[in-house]
N, C-alpha and C positions, 0 to 999 in steps of 0.2 A: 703645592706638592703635598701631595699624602703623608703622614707619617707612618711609620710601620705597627706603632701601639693602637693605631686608629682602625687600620686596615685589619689589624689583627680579631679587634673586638666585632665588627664586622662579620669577618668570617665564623666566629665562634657565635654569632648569636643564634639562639634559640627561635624554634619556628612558632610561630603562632598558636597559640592551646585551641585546638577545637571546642566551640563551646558549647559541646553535646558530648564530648568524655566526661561522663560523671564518674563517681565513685559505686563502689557496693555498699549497698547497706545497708544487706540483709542481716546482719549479726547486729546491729544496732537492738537497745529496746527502746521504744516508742513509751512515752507516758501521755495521758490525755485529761489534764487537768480542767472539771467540766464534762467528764466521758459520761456523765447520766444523762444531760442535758443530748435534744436532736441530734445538734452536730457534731458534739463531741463523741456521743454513741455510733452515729454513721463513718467518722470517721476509722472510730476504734473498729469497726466490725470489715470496712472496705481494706485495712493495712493488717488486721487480722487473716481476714482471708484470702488476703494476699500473699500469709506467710512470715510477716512481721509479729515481733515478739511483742506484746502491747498490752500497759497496763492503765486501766481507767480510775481514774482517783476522783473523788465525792470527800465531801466533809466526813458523812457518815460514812464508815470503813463495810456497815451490810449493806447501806444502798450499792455500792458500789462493787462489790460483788457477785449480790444479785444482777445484776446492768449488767456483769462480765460474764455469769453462767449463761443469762441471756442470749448475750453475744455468740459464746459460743469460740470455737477457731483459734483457743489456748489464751483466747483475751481472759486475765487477773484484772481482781479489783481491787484496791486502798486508799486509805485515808489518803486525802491530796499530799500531808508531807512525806509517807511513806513513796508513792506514786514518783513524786519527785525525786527521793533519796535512789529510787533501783532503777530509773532510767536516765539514758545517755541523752537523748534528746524529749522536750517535753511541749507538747503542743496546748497551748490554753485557749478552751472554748466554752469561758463564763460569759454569764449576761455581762453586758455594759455595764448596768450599775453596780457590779460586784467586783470587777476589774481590779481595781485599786487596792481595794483594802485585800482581797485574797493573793495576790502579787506579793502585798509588805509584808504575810503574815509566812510566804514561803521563802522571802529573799536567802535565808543560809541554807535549806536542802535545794535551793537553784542555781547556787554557789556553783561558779564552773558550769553549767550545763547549757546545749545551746536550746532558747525559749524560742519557738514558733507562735506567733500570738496571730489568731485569726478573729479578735474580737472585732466589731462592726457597729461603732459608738451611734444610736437610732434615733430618734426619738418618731413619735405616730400621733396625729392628729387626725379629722375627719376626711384630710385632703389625701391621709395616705403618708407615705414614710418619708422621711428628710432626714440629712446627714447633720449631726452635732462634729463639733470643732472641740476637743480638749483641749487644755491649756496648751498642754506641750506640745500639740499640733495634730495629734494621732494617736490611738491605743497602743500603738507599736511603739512609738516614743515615747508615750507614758509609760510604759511593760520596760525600756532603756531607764528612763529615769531612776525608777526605781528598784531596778536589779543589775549596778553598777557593775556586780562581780558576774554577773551572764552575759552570753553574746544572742543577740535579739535579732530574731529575723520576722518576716511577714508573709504570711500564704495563706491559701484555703481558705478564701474569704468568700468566694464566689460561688461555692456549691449548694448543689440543692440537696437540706435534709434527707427530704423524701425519696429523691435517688439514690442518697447511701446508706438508706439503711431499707432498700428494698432487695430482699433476696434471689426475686426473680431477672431483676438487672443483672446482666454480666459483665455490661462497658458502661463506661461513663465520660464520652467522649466529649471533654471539656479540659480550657489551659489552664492553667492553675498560676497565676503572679506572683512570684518569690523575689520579695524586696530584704536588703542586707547591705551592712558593711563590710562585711570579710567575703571574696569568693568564695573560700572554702566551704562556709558555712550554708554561703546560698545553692552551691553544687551539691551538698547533702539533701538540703530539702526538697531540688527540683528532684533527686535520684527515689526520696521516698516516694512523691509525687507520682511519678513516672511506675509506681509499684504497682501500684492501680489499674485496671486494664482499662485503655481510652484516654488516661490522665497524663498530662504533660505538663512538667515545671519550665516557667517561661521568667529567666532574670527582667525583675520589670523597673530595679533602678534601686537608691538607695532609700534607707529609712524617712529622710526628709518627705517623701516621697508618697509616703504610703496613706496619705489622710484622701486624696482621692481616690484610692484603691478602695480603702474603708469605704467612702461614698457612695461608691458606685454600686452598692448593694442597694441603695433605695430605688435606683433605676432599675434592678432586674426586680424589685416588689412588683412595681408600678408593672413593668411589663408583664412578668407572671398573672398579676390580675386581669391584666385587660385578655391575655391570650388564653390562660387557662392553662402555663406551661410550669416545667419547672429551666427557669433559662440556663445558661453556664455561658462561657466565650470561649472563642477561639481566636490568637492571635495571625494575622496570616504574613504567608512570607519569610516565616522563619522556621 
């Protein structure tokens, strides 16, 4: 027999979240710690001229907005902890080997904010690029370890410099792999993603997760070489 407290909860349940209702998040500001370096500049310039409020942060407070007058598209530039103190969400696109020590050195103005980490731990030999393993499994779990009080997500690992920071491109029709703990956090990022024309945030699982995401950059080297491309993915079926 049914009970009626059963039946009840039943009927009241909630329907399934579409998992393509993102959020808006156009009033967000974007920071891009690393925004002098390729990626960080292509990304500043693609979510700039997309409309996104975005500010690029450099050690040096001129490099950094020189890089933004550049840019162009109401992208500001500042000192990294500046950068981090004015915006809401901060995406980090330092070398590998700077990771760590520029992460400790921001942990209280990244206090509360959610950290986007698209570093891609490399290392290059004669044979061409190979994934390094950090301790903690991943630059995205290293970027957790050491910013206990931020929420740490992973994307934008897969893009090609050259396509975003080429002005005569207008799409960039590639998925972008947004790995996280909290949905909320990962619906933000596919939403900025998705800002981009061509770009698509694609939940690709949780931070454990992300050290073959990481990886997988040294297969689009390899390939880029041999073809003369600049590659990206596409997930299909979803």
């Amino acid at each position: 027999m049914t009970s009626r407290s059963s039946s009840s909860d039943s009927a009241q349940k909630a329907p399934a979240k579409d998992p393509w209702d993102l959020p808006d998040v156009s009033g967000l500001v974007v920071g891009v710690i690393g925004g002098t370096g390729p990626q960080g500049k292509g990304l500043a310039y693609r979510l700039g001229r997309a409309g996104q409020k975005v500010i690029v942060g450099s050690r040096a407070a001129e490099r950094a907005r020189a890089a933004a007058e550049a840019l162009g598209n109401g992208v500001e530039g500042a000192d990294n902890a500046e950068c981090a103190r004015r915006s809401d969400v901060v995406i980090v696109a330092v070398p590998w080997e700077g990771h760590a020590d520029i992460l400790t050195s921001l942990r209280e103005e990244l206090s509360g904010k959610l950290v986007v980490d698209c570093v891609n731990p490399l290392g290059f030999d004669k044979k061409g690029a190979y994934a390094l393993k950090p301790e903690e499994g991943s630059a995205a779990e290293q970027a957790a370890a050491l910013l206990p009080d931020s929420r740490v997500a992973a994307a934008f690992h897969h893009l090609s410099a050259v396509l975003l920071e080429d002005p005569e491109i207008e799409r960039i029709d590639t998925d972008v792999m947004v790995l996280g703990e909290e949905r909320a956090d990962v619906e933000i990022v596919q939403a900025l993603a998705g800002r981009i024309p061509g770009m698509r945030g694609v939940f690709a699982g949780r931070l454990r997760n992300a050290h073959q995401v990481e990886s997988l950059v040294a297969n689009l080297i390899s390939v880029n070489r041999r073809y003369k491309a600049h590659a990206g993915l596409r997930v299909t079926d979803v």
